[in-house]
C-alpha positions in Angstrom: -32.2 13.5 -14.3 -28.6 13.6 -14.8 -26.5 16.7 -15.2 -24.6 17.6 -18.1 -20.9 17.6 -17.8 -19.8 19.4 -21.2 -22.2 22.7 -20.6 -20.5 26.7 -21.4 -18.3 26.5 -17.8 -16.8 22.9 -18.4 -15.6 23.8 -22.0 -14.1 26.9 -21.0 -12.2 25.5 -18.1 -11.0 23.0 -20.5 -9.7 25.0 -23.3 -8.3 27.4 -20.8 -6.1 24.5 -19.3 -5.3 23.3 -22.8 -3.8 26.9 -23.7 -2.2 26.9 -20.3 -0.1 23.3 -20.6 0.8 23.9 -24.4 2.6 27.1 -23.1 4.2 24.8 -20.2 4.8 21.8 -22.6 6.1 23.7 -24.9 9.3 24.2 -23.1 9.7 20.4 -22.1 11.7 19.1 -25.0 13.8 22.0 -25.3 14.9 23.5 -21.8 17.1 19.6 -21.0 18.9 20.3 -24.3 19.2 23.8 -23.7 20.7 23.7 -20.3 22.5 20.7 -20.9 24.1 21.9 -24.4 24.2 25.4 -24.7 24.8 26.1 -20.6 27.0 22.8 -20.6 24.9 21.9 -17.5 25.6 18.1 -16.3 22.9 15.7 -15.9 22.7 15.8 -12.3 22.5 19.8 -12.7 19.6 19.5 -15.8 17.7 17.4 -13.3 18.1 20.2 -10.3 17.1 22.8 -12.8 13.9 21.1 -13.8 12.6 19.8 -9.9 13.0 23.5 -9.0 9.3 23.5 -10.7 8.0 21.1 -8.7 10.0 22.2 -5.8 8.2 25.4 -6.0 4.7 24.4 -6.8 4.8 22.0 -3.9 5.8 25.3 -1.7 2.8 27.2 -2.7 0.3 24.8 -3.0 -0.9 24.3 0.9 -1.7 27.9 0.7 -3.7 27.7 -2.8 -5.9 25.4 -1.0 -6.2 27.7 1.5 -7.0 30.4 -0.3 -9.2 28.8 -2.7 -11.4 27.6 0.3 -10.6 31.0 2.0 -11.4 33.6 -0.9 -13.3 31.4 -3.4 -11.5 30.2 -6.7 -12.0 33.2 -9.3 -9.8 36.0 -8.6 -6.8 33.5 -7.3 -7.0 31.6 -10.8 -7.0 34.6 -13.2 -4.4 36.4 -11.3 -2.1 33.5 -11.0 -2.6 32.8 -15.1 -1.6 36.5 -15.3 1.6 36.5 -13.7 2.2 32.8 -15.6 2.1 34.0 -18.5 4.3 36.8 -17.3 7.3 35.1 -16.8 7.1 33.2 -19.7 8.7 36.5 -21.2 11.3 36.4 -18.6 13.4 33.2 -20.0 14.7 35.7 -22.3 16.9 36.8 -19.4 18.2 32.9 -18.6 21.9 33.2 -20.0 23.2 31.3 -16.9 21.8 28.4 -15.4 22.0 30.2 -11.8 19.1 32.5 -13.8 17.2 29.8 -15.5 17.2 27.4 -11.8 15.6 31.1 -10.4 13.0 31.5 -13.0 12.1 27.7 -12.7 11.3 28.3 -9.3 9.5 31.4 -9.8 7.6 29.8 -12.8 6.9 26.8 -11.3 5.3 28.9 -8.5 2.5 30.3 -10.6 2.0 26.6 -12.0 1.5 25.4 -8.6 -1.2 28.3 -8.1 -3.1 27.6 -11.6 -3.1 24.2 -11.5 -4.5 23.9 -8.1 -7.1 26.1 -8.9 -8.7 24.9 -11.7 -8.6 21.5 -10.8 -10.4 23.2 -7.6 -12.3 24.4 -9.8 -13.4 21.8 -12.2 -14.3 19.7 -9.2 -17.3 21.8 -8.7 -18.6 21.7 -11.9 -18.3 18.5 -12.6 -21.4 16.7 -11.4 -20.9 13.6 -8.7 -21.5 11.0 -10.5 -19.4 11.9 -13.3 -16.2 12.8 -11.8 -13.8 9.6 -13.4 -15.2 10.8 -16.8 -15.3 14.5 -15.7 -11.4 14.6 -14.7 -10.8 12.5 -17.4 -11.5 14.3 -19.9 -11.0 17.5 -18.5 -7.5 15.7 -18.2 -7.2 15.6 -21.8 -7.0 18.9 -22.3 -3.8 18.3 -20.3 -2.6 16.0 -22.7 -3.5 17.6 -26.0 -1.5 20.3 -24.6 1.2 17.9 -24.0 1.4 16.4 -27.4 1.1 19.8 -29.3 3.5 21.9 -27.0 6.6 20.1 -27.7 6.4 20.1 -31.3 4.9 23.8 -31.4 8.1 24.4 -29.1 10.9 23.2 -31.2 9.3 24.4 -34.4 9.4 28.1 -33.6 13.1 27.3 -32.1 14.0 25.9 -34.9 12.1 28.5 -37.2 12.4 31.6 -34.5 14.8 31.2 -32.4 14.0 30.8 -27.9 12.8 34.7 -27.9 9.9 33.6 -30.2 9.2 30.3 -28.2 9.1 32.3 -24.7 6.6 35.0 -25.9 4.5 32.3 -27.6 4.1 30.9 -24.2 3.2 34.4 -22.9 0.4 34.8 -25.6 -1.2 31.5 -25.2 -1.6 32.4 -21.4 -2.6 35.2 -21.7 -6.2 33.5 -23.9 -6.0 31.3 -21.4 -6.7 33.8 -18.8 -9.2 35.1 -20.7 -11.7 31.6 -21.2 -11.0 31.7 -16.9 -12.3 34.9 -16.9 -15.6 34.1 -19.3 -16.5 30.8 -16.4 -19.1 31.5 -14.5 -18.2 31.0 -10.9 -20.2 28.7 -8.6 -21.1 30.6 -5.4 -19.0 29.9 -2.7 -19.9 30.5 1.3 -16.3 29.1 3.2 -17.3 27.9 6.4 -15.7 29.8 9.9 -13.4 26.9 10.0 -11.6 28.0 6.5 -11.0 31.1 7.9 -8.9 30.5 10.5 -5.0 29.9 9.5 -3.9 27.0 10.9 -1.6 24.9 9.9 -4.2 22.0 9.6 -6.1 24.1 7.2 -3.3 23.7 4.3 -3.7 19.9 4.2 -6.5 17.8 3.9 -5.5 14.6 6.3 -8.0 12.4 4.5 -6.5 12.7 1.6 -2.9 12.0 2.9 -2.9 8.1 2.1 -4.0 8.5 -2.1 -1.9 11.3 -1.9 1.3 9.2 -0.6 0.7 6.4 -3.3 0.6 8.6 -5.8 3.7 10.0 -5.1 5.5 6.9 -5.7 4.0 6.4 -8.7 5.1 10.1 -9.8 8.6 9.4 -9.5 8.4 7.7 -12.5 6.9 10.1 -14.3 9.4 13.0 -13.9 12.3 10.4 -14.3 10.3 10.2 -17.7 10.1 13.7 -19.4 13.2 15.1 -17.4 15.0 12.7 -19.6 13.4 11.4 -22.5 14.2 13.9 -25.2 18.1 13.1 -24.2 17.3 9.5 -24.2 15.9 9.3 -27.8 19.3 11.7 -29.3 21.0 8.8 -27.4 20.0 6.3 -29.4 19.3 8.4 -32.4 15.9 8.5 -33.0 16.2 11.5 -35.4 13.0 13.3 -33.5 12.5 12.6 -29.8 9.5 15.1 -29.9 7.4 12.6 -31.6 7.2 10.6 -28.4 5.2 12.9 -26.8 2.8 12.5 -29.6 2.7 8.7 -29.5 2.7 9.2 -25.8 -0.3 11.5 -25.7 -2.1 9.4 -28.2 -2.3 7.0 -25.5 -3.3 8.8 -22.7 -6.6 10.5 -24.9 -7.1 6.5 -25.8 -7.3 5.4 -22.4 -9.2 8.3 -20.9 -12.1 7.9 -23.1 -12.4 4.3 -22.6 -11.8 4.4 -18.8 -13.6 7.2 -17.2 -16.7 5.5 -17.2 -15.1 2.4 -15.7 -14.2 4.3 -12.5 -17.6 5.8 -12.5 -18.8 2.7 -12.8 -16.8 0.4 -11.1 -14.2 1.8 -9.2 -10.8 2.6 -9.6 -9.7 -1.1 -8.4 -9.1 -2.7 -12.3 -8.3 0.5 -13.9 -5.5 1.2 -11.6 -4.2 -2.2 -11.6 -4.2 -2.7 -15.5 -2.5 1.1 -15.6 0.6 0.3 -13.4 1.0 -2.7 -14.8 1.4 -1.2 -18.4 4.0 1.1 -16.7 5.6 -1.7 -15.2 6.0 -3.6 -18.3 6.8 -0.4 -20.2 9.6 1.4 -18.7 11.8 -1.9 -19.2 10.8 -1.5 -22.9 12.1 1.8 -23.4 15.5 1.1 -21.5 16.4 -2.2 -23.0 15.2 -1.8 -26.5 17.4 0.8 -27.2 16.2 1.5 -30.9 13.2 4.0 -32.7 10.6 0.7 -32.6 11.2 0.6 -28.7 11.3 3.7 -28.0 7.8 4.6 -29.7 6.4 1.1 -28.6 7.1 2.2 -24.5 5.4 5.6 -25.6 2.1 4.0 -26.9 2.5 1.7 -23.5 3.0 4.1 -20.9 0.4 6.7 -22.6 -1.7 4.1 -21.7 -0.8 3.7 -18.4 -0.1 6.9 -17.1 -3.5 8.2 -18.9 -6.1 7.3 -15.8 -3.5 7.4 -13.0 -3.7 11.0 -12.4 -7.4 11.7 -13.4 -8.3 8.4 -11.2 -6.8 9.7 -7.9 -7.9 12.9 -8.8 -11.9 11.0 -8.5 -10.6 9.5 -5.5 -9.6 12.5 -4.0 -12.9 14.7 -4.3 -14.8 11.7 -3.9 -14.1 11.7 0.3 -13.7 15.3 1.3 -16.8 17.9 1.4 -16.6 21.0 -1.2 -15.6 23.0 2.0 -12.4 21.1 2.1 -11.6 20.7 -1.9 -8.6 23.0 -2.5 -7.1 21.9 0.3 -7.6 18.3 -0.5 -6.9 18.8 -4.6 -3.4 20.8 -2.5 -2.7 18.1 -1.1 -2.8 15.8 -4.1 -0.7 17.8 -6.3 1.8 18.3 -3.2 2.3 14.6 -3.8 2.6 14.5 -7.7 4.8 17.2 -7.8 6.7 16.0 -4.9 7.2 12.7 -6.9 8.0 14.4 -9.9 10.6 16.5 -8.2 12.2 14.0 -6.3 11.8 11.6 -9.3 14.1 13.8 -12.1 16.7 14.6 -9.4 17.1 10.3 -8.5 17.2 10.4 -12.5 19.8 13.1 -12.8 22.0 11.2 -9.9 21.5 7.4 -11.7 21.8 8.3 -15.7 24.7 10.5 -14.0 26.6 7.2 -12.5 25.3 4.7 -14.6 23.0 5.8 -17.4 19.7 7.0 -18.6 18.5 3.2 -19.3 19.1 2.5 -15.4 17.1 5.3 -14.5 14.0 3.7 -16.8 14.6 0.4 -14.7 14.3 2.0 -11.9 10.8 4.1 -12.6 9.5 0.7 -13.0 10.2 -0.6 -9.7 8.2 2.6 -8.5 5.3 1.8 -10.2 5.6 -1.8 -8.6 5.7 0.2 -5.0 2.5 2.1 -5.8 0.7 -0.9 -7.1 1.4 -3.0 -3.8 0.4 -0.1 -1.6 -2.8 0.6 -3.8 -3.6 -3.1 -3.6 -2.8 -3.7 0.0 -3.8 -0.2 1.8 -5.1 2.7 -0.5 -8.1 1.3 -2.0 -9.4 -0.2 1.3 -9.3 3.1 2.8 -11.0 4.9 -0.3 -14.4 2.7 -0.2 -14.3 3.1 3.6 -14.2 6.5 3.2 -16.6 6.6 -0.3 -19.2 5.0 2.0 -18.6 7.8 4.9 -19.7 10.0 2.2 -22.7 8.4 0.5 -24.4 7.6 3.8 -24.3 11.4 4.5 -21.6 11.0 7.4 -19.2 13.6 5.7 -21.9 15.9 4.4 -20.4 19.7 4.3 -21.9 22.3 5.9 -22.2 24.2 3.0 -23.1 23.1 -0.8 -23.2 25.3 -4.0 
């Protein structure tokens, strides 16, 4: 008999991470045309400003996974949402962008903390056999949150003014906090091993080689939101909001219809029809410099950046042992957000000394990388290690 994936601990995990990302998303559309209009902040300074959050998670996140396979996942996830939320109240203070580049880091410490834990987290409630449709879903929570925070964002700017907008933020972390707090914890035994600090015990090795493509791939993706918002007033499209709407709408529309595949199949098709989407889509949005283009590219790359992160994600807790899970989801996000990070600062520089377009062009020549690399090295080295694992060769110690 299979096991059920949406039971009382799955749902609340879920809606806990949409609260948590709607309070996050929330700033995206605003914080680039805040620093860039109201702290006169260059583009190669709005790109610094924003990777300071990915700088930061990546700086925490080795010792999450350490202390998620240390200490267990509960208290680490509710007191991270805690102090989240927290700062949320402290943008209020960000007259200079000297401030706002501080609490970035300091903000995109906690993220780096929650994030890692409840993807931690939801990798031991999903059941095995489910995980593509598990993280998939659970991933849409992620994108809901995306879709609504922008526009929930500017409308209380626009309605409220930024003080509103920050404690909004606060609030809806706060009841995040509270659905972690109502999940029923599996019971966790760490192994000796996970005890012992050692450098080794931050990373998960196995997981270096997914983890590496996908940081190619996620240079793309923070070229993406860093600038998109100042793309669309480029070319006037009167609300450049809305393409985190269309955008979303295609991640929830691929998610749905490719979780199962993975599960299924493998991630061999649904990766390669993904990039290629992003390959074909970030041309679309730089050339086609109108509304029709810029929505069209939205739809496209919702598509394909819907199962990139959730498929990985399968990938990734598909070859390590639950002894080794945070530091192997660690290791993951390291990469994404090292991506990211690295991938809005190359933005900043290009759209600086050429223009935002260029930067678009160039996001699609990563995702060209990571589908070469997936094709020629990642996926062999996933089924060798997927068959390690079925045949009982990388059975943990320790199972709850």
């Amino acid at each position: 008999m299979k096991s059920k994936l949406w039971n009382t601990n799955f749902t609340l995990l879920t809606i806990s991470n949409f609260l948590m990302c709607s309070a996050y998303y929330s700033l995206i559309s605003t914080l680039p045309v805040y620093v860039s209009k109201v702290l006169h902040a260059p583009h190669s300074i709005v790109g610094l400003v924003l990777s300071a959050y990915a700088v930061a998670a990546i700086l925490i996140r080795p010792f999450t996974g350490f202390g998620l396979d240390y200490f267990g996942r509960k208290t680490i996830f509710i007191a991270s949402l805690l102090v989240y939320g927290l700062i949320f109240n402290a943008y209020i203070l960000a007259t200079t962008v000297t401030i706002m580049l501080i609490l970035r880091f300091a903000h995109g410490l906690t993220w780096g903390l929650t994030t890692t834990s409840n993807t931690t987290l939801a990798g031991d409630i999903i059941p095995a056999e489910k995980r593509g449709e598990g993280f998939g879903l659970f991933g849409v929570s992620t994108t809901v949150g995306m879709a609504l925070g922008p526009p929930i964002g500017i409308f209380i700017l626009q309605h409220s003014g930024y003080n509103a907008m920050f404690i909004t933020g606060f609030v809806f972390s706060i009841i995040s906090m509270i659905m972690a707090g109502l999940i029923k914890y599996p019971v966790y035994q760490p192994l000796p091993r996970n005890r012992q600090f050692k450098w080794k015990n931050l990373f998960e090795v196995s997981t270096v080689i997914p983890s590496v493509n996908l940081l190619i791939i996620g240079l793309s993706y923070g070229g993406l939101i860093s600038f998109i918002a100042l793309f669309g007033k480029e070319i006037g499209v009167q609300n450049p909001s809305g393409f985190f709407l269309v955008f979303a709408l295609g991640i929830i529309t691929s998610r749905f219809s490719a979780g199962k595949a993975v599960d299924r199949n493998g991630p061999r098709l649904v990766i390669l029809i993904c990039l290629s989407l992003l390959i074909v889509g970030y041309p679309l949005l730089a050339l086609l410099r109108n509304a029709w283009g810029f929505y069209s590219a939205a739809l496209i790359l919702g598509f394909g950046n819907g199962v990139v992160w959730p498929t990985f994600q399968a990938m990734v807790n598909n070859i390590v042992p639950s002894n080794r899970r945070g530091a192997a989801n660690s290791t993951l996000f390291i990469a994404m957000d090292l991506g990211m990070g690295l991938g809005m600062i190359s933005a900043g520089m290009i759209s600086q000394t050429y223009s935002i377009s260029t930067a678009f062009l160039c996001c699609s020549a990563y995702c060209a990388a990571g589908l070469i690399l997936f094709r020629l090295f990642t996926l062999k080295y996933y089924l060798k290690r997927r068959v390690l694992v079925l045949v009982g060769r990388n059975k943990p110690n320790v199972e709850y």
